[in-house]
Structures are given as structure tokens and as C-alpha cells.
FIDREN-219883 format. One line per 10 residues: number of its first residue (from 1); for each residue x, y, z of N, C-alpha, C, O. Coordinates in Angstrom, 1 decimal. Each point is the difference from the previous one (the first is absolute). Layout:
N
NUM = X:Y:Z:X:Y:Z:X:Y:Z:X:Y:Z  ...;
***
This chain:
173
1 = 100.9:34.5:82.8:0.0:-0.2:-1.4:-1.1:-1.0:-0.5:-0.5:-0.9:0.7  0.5:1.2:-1.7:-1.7:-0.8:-0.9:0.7:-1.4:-0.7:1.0:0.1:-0.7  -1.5:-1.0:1.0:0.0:-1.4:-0.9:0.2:0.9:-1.3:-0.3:1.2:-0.2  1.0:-2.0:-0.9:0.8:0.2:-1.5:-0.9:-1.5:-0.2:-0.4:-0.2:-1.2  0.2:-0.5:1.8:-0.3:-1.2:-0.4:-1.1:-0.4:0.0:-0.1:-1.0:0.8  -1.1:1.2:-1.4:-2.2:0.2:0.0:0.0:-1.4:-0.2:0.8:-0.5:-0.8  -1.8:-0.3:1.4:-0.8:-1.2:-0.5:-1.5:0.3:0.6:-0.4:0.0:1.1  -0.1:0.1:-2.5:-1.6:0.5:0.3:-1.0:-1.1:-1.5:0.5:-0.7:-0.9  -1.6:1.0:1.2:-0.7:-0.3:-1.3:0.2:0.7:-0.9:0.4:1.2:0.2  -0.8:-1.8:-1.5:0.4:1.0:-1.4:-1.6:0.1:-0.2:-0.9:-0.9:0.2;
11 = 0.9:2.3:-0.6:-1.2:0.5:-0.6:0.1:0.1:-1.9:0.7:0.8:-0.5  -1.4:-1.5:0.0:0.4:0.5:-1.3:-1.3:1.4:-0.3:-1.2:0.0:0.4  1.6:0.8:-0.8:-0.8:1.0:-0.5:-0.6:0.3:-1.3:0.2:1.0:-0.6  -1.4:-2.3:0.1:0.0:-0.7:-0.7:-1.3:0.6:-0.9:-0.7:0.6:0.9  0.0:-0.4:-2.0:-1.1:0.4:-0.7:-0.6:-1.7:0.0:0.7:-1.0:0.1  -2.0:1.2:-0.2:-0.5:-1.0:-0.6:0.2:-1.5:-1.0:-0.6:-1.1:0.0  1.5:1.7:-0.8:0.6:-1.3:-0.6:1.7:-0.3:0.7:1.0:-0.7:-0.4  -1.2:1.2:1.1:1.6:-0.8:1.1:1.1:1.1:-0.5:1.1:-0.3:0.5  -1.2:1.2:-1.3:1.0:1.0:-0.2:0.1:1.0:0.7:-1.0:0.5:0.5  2.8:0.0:-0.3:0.1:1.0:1.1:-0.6:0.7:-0.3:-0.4:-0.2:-1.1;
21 = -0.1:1.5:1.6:-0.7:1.2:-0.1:1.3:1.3:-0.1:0.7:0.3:1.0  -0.6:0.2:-2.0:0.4:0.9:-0.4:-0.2:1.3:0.1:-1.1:0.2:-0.3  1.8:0.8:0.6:-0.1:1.8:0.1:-1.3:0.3:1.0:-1.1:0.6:-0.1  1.6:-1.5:1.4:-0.9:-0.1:1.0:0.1:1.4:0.5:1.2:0.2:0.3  -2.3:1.1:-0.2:0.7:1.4:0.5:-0.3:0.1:1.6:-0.7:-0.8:0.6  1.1:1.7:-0.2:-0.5:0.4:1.0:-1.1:0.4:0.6:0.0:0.4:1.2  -1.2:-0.4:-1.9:-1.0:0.1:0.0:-0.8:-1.1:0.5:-0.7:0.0:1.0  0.7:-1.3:-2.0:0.0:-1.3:0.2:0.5:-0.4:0.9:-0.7:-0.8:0.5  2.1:0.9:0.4:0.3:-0.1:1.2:-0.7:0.5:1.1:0.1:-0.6:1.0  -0.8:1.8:-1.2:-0.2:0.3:1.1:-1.2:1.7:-0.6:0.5:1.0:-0.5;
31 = -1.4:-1.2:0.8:-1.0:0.6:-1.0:-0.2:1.5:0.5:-0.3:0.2:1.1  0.4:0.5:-1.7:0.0:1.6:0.5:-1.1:0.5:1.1:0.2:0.9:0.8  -1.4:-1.6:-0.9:-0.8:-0.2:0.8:0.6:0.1:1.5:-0.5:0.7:0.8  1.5:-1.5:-0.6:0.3:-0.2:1.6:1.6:1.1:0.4:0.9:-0.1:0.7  -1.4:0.9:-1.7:1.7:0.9:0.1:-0.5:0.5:1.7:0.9:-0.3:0.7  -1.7:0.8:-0.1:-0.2:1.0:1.5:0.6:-1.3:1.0:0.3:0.1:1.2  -0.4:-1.0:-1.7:0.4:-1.1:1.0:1.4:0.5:0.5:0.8:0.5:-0.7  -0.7:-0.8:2.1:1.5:0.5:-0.2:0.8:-1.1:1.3:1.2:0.0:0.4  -2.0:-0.8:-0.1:0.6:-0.7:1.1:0.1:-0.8:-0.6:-1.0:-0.4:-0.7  2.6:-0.6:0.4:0.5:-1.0:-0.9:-0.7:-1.3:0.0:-0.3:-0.6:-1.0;
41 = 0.1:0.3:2.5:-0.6:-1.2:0.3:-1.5:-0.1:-0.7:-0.3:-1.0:-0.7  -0.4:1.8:0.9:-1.3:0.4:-1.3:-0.2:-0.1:-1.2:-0.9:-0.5:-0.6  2.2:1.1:0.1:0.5:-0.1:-1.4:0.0:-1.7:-0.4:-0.4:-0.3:-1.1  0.8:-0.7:1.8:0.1:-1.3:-0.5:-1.1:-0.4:-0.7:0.0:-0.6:-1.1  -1.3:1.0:1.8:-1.4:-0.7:-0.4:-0.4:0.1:-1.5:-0.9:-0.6:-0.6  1.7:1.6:0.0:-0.3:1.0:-1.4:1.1:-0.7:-0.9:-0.1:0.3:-1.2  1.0:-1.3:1.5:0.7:-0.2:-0.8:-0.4:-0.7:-1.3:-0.6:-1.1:0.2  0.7:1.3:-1.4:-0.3:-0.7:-1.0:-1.9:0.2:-0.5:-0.7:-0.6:-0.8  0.5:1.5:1.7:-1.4:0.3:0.4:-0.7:0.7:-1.7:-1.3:0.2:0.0  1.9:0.0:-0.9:0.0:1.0:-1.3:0.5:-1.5:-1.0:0.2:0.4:-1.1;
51 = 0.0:-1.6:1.1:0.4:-0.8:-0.6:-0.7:-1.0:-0.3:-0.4:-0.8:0.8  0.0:0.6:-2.5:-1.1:-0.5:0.2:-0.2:-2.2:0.3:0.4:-0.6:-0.9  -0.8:0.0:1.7:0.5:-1.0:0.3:0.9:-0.5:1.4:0.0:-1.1:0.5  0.7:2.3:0.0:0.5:0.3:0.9:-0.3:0.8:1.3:0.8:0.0:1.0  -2.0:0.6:-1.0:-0.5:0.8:1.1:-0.3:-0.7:1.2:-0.5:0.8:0.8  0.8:-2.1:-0.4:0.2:-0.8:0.9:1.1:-0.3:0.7:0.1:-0.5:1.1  0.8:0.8:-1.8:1.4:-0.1:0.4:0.4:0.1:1.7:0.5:-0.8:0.7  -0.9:2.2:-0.5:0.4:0.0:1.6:-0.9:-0.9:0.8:0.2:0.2:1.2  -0.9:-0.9:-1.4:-0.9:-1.0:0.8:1.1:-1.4:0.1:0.5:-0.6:1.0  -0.3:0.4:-2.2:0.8:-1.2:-0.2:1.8:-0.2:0.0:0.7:-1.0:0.0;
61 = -0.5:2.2:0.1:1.4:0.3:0.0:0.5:-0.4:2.2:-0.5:-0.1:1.1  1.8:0.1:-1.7:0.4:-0.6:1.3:1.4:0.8:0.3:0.6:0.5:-1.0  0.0:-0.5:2.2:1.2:1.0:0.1:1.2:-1.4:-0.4:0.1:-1.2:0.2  0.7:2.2:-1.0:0.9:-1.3:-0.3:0.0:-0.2:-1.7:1.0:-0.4:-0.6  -2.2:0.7:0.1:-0.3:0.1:-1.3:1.4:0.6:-0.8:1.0:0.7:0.2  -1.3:-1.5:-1.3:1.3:0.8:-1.1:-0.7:-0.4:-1.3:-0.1:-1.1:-0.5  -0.5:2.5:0.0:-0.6:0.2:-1.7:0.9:-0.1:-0.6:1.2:0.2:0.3  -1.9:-0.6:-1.7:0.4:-0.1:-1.0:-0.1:0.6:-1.0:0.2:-1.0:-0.8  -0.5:2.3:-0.1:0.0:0.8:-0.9:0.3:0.1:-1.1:1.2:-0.5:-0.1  -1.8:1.0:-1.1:0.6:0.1:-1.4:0.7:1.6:0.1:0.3:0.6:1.0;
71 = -0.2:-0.4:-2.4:0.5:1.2:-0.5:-0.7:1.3:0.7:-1.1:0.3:0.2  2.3:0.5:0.2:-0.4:1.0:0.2:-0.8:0.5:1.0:-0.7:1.0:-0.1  0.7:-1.9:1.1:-0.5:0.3:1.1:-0.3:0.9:0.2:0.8:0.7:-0.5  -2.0:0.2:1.4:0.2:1.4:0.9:0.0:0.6:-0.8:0.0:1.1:0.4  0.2:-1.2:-2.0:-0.3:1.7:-1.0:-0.8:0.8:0.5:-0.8:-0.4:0.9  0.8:1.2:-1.1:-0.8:1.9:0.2:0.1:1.0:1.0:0.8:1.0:-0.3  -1.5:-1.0:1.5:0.5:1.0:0.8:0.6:-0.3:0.8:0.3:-1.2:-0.1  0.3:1.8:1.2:1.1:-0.1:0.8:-0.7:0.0:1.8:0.4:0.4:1.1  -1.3:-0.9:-1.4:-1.0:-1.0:1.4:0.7:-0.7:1.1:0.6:-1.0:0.0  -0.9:1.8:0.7:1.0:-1.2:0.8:-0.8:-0.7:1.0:0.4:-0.5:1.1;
81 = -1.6:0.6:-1.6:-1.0:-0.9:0.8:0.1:-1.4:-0.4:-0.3:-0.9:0.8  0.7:0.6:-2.1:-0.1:-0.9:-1.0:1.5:-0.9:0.7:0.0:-1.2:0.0  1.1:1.8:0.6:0.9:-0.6:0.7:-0.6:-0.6:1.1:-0.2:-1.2:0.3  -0.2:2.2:0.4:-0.4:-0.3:1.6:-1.0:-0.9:0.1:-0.1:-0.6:1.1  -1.0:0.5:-2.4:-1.0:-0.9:0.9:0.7:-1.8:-0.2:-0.3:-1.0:0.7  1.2:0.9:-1.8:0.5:-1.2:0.3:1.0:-0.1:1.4:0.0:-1.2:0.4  0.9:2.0:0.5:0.8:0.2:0.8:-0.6:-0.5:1.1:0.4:-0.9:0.8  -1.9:1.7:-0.9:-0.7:-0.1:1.1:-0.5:-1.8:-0.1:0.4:-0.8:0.9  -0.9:0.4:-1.7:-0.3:-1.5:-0.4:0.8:-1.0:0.6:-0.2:-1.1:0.6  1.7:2.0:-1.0:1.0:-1.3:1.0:0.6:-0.5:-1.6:0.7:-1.0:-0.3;
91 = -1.2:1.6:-0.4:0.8:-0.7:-1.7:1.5:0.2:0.5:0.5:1.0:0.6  0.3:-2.6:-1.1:1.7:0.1:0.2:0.2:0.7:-1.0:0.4:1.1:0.2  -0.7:-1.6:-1.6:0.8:1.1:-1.0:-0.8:-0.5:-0.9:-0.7:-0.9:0.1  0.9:2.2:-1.6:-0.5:-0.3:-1.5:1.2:-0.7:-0.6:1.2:0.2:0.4  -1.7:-1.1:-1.4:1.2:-0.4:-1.1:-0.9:0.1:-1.0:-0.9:-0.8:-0.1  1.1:1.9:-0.7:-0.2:0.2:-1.6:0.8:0.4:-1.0:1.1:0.6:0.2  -1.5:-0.9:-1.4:-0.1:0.4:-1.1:1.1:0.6:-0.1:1.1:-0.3:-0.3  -1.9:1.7:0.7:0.8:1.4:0.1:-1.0:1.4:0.8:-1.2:-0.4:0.1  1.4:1.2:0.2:-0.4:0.9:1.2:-0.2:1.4:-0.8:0.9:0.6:-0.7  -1.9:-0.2:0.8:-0.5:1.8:-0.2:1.6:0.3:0.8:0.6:-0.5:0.9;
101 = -0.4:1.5:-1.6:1.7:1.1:1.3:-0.5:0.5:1.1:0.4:0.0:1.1  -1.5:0.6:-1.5:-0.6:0.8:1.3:0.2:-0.9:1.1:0.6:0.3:1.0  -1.5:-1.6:-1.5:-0.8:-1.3:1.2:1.2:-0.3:0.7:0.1:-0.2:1.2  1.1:0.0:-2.3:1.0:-1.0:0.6:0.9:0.7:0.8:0.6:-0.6:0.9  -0.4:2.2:-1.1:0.3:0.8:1.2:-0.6:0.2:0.9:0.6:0.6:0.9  -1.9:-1.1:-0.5:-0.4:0.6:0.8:-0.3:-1.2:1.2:-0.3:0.1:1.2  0.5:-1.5:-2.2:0.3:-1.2:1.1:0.9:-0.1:0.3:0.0:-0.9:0.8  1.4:1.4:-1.1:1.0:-0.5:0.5:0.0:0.9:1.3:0.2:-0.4:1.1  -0.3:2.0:-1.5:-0.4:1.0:0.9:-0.1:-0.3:1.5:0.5:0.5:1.0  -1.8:-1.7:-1.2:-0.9:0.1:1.0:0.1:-1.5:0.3:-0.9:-0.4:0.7;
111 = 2.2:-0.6:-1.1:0.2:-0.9:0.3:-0.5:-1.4:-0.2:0.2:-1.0:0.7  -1.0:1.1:-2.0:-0.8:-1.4:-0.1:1.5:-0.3:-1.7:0.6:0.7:-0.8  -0.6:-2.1:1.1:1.1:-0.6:-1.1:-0.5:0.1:-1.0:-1.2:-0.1:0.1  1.6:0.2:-1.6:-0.2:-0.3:-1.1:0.8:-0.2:-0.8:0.8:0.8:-0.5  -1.1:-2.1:0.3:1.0:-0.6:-1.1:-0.1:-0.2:-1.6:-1.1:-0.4:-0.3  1.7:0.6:-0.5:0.0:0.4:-1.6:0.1:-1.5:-0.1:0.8:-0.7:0.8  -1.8:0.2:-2.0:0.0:-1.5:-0.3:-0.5:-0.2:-1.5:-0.8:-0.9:-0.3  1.4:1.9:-0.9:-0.8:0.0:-1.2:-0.4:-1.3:-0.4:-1.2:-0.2:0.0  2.0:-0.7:-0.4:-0.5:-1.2:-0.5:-1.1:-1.3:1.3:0.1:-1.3:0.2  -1.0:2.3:0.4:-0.9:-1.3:0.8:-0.3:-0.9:-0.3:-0.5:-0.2:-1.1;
121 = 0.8:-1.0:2.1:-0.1:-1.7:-0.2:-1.8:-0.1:0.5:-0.3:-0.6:1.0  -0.5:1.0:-1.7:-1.3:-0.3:0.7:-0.3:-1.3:0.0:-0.3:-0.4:1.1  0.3:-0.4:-2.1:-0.3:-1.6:0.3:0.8:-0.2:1.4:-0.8:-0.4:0.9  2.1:0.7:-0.5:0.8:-0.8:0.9:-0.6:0.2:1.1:-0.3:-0.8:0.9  0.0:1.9:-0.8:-0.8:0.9:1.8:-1.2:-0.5:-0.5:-0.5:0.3:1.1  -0.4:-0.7:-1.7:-1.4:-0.4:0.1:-0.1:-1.4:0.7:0.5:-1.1:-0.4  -1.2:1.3:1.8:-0.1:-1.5:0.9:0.8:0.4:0.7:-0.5:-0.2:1.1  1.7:0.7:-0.8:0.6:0.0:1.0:-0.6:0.7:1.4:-0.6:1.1:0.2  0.9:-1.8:0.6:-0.8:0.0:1.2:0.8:1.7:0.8:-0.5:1.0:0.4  1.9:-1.3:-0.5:0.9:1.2:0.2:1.5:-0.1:-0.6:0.6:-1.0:-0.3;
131 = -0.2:2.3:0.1:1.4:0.5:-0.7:0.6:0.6:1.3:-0.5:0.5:0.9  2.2:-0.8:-1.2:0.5:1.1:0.7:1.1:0.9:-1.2:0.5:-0.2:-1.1  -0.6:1.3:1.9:0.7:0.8:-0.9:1.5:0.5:0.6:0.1:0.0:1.3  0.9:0.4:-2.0:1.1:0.1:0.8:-0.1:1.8:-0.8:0.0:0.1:-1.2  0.1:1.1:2.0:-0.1:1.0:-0.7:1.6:0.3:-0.1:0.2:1.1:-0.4  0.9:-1.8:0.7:1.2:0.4:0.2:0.6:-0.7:-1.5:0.8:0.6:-0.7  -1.2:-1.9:0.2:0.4:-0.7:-1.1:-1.1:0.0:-0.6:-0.4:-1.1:0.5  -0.4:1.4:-1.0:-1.6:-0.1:-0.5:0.0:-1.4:-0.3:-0.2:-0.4:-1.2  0.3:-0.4:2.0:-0.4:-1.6:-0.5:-1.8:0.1:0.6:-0.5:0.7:0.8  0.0:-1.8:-1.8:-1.5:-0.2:0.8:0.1:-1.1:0.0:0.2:-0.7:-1.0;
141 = -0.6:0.2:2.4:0.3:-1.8:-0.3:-1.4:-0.6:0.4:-0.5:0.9:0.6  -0.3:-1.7:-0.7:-0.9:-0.9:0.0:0.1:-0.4:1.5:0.9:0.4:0.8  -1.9:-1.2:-0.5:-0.1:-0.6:2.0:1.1:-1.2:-0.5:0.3:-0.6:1.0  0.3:0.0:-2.1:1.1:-1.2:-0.1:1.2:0.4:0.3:0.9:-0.8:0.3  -0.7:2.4:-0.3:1.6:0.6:-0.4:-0.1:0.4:-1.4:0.4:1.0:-0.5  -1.1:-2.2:-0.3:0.4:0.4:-1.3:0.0:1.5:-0.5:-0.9:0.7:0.4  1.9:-0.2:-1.3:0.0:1.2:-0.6:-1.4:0.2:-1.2:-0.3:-0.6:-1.1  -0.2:1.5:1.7:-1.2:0.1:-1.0:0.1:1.4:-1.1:-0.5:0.0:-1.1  1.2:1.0:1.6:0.9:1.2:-1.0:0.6:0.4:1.1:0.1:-0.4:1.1  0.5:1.5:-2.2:1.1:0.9:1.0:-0.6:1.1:-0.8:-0.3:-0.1:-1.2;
151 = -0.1:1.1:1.9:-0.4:1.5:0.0:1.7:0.6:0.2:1.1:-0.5:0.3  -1.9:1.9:-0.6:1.7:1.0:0.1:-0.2:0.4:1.3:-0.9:0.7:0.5  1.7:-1.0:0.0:0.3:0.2:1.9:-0.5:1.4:0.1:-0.3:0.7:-1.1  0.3:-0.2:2.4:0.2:1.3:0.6:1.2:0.5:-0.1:1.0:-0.5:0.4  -1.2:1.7:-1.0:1.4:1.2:0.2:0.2:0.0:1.7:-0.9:0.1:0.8  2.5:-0.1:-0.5:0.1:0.3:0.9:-0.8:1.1:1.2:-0.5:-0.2:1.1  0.6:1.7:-2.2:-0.7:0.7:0.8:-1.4:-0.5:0.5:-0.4:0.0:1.2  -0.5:-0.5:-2.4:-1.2:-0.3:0.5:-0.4:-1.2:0.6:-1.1:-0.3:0.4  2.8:-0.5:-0.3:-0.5:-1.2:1.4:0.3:1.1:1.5:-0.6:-0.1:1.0  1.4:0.9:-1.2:0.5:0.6:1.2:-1.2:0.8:0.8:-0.1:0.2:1.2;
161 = -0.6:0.0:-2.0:-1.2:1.1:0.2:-0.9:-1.1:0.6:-0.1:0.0:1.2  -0.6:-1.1:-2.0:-0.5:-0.8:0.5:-0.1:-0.3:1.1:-1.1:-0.1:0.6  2.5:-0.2:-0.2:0.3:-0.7:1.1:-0.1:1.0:1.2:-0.1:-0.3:1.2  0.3:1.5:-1.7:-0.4:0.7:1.4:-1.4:0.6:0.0:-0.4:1.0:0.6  -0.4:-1.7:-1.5:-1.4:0.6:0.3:-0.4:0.4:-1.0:-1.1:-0.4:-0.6  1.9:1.6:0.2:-0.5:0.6:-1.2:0.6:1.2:-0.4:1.1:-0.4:-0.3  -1.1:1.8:0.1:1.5:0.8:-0.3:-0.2:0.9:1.3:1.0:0.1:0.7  -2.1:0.5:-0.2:0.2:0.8:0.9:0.6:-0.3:1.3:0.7:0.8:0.7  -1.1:-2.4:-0.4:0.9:-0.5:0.6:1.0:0.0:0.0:0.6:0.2:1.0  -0.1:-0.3:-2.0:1.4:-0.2:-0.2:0.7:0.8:0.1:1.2:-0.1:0.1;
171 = -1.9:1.7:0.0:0.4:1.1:0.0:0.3:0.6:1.4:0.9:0.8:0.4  -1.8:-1.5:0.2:0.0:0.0:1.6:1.2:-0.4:0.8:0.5:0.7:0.9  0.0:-2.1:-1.5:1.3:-0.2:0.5:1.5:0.5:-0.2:0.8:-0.5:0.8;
***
């Protein structure tokens, strides 16, 4: 069974004047260009690769990672490249905003966490060196303990899935 319990760096997913980035699509995640790719580990290099400001990301990104997202994450197509090249990165989980349906089925699917956090504390997570997240009580706490928000936990099913990988897994057992 998978850690419920992430302490990674926060990524803020931020535009130029320090604001979250909003109706980030799938495209921007992961750019249509690299759809023939098919080996996951490959897929990392492309992450955020269509984003503008961000096309560095998989250089600087670290496994353990846990983003931070506005509204609507993952809108548009139903890519599931746009899951996997973070999976492959080693990203622990998203906490945003809110999630395209497609996107957010298709991470839980395939086992990466995402947590619902409408009202983001961006000042609080700015400087912080790392967060942990609890996906069972959505607390996010700071490296003090301190509570920094509480996001809307994981639905049962989709900590269960998680925790065994992802659904086909799960299917397996």
C-alpha cells in the first residue's frame, strides 16, 4: 500500500505576476506534438513542455514533487499523456483549484492523487521549502506542522485505487 501521507516541495503553477494559472488544458500539459511517444518514462521530458514559462519544468522537477494548480485543471481532451508524463516525473500529487472531469478521471484511474482545494492559500505556500499533504484528511501542513489549508480529502474509492497503483491494478487483485 502507497503512503496517504506526501511531503514533497510545492510547486506553485504560477503566470508571471505570481498568479495561479488557470484552464491549464491538456495540451499545455503535454503538447500534441509528442502524442507517438509511448514509453511513459519519455513522456516526463514533455511535461509542461506547451506552457508558456514552464517548459523547463521536467529539468527542475524532482520525484516527490506536489503541484499546485488553479481552476480547472486538465480541461479539453481526454490525454492521458498529460497524466503520465507527471507519474513518470515522480510528481506525489496535484492540489488545485478544481480539475477538467476528463483529467481528474483519468488521474485517479492511473493513480496519481488529486486533491480539490478551491479557496488556495498562495501567499502561505510561497517560500515554503516543503508541504506535506495528508490525502486521507486533506490537511496541508507546512515543514512546522503548522496547518496551512485543508483541501477536500480523497473519496474513498479514489484513495483505494491510489493506493493500489491505479484502477487496473486494482482490478487485478
Amino acid at each position: 500500500m502507497k503512503q496517504t501521507v506526501l511531503t514533497g516541495r510545492p510547486w506553485l503553477i504560477v503566470d508571471e505576476k505570481g498568479q495561479l494559472i488557470d484552464n491549464i488544458d491538456t495540451d499545455q500539459i503535454y503538447h500534441n506534438a509528442h502524442l507517438a511517444v509511448t514509453d511513459p518514462k519519455e513522456m516526463a521530458k514533455y511535461a509542461f513542455g506547451n506552457l508558456a514559462g514552464w517548459e523547463d519544468f521536467p529539468e527542475k522537477g524532482r520525484p516527490g514533487d506536489i503541484l499546485f494548480v488553479g481552476e480547472n485543471f486538465g480541461a479539453g481532451s481526454s490525454r492521458q499523456h498529460a497524466v503520465n508524463c507527471f507519474l513518470a516525473l515522480g510528481v506525489a500529487a496535484i492540489v488545485g483549484k478544481s480539475f477538467g472531469a476528463i483529467y481528474k478521471r483519468n488521474a485517479i484511474n492511473s493513480g496519481l492523487p488529486l486533491l480539490e482545494l478551491p479557496e488556495m492559500p498562495v501567499e502561505a505556500l510561497v517560500g515554503l521549502p516543503e508541504v506535506t499533504v495528508n490525502l486521507e484528511t486533506g490537511e496541508i501542513t507546512g515543514p512546522d506542522g503548522g496547518l496551512v489549508a485543508r483541501a477536500k480529502p480523497m473519496s474513498k474509492v479514489a484513495l483505494e485505487i491510489y493506493q493500489e497503483g491505479g484502477l487496473l491494478k486494482l482490478a487485478q487483485n
